[in-house]
N, C-alpha and C positions, 0 to 999 in steps of 0.2 A: 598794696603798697608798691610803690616804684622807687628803686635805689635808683635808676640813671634811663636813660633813653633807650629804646633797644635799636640795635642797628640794624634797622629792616630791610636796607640796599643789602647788607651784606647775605643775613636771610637767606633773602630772594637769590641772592647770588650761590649759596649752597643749594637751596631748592632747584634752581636751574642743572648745578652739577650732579645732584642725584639722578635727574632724570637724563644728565647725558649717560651714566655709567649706566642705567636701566638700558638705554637706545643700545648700549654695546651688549648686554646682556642679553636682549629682547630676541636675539638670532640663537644661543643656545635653547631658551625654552620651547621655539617650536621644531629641534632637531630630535632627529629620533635618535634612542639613548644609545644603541646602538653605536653609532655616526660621532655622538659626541666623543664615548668610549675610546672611539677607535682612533684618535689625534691626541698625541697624551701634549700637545701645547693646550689645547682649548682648557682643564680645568686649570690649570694655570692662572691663564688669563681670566677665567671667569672668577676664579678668586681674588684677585688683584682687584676689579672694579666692584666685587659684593664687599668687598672691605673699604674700598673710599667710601663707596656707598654709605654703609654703617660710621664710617668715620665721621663724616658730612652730618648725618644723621644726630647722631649725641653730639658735635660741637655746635649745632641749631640750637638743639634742645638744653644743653649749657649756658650756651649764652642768654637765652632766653629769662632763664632760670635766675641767674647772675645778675641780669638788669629789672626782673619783675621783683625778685625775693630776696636778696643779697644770697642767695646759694651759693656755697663754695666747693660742693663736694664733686668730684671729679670722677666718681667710679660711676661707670655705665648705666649699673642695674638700679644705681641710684635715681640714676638723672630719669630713666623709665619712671622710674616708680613717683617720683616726683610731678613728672609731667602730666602724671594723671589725679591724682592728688590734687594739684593745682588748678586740673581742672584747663589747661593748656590745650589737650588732648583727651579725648575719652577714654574711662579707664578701661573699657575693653582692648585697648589701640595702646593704652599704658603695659596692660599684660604682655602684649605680643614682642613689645617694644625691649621687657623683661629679658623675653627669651632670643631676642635678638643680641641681648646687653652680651650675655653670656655666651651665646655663639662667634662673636665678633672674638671676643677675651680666648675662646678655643681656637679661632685661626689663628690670634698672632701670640700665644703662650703653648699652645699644643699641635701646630702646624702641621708635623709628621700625622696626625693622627687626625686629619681630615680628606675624606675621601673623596673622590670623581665621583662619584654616585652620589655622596650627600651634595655636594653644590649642583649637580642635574637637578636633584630634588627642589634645591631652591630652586633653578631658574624658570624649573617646569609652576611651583604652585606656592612659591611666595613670594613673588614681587609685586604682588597688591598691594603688600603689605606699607611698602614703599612710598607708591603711589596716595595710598592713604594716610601716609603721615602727613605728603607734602600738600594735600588737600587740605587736612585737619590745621597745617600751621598757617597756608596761606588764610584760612577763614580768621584765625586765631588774630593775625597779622591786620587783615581788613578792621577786626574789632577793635584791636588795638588803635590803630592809626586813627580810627572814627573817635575815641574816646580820647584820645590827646588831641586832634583836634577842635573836641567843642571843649578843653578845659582853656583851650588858648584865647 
């Protein structure tokens, strides 16, 4: 069912930004933890671009939702959990995306109580994760536009 058209420029235009916030990120995962530690601007910073990151991320997977399904619902772990359900995403990719929901919701609700070490952690061994959304939406995206295509 399609409530409305999806806006695929626009998409493609958060897809684009993910991967610039990754490019800023991509120099912390190969520092040694050490080096990262020892600059207390760098978690900082890297929390700033794994948060647009994520932001970018669920207002994709929103929007998408919104114009395939008349989806209204606006919390995170929803929009996950959805996006694999619907079959958008894989639900392996929906899981992850789960635990991503509720990570995002711990930087910007319990801020003090994320640490230099856990965003090392991300930068070091989950920005595939990323990567594979924006895979999984561009494909998502190709199908779509093929399928509006031949209904015109």
């Amino acid at each position: 069912m399609v409530i409305s058209n999806l806006n695929t420029a626009r998409i493609l235009e958060l897809v684009r930004f993910i991967e610039t916030c990754l490019q800023e990120i991509r120099p912390f995962s190969k520092m040694p933890r050490e080096e990262f530690l020892a600059d207390r601007k760098n978690p900082p910073f890297l929390e700033s671009y794994l948060r647009r990151a994520l932001e970018a991320l669920f207002d994709i997977g929103r929007h998408i939702l919104a114009k395939t399904s008349g989806f209204k619902e606006i919390e995170y772990k929803a929009i996950a959990k959805q996006l694999g359900e619907k079959e958008i995403i894989t639900r392996e990719l929906s899981d992850i995306l789960y635990v991503m929901a509720g990570y995002r919701n711990r930087m910007v609700h319990f801020y003090k109580e994320v640490t230099p070490e856990e965003l090392y952690y991300i930068a070091v061994n989950r920005l595939e994760d990323f990567d594979r959304f924006n895979r999984e939406i561009v494909a998502f995206i190709r199908t779509y536009e093929e399928k509006t295509k031949n209904k015109r």
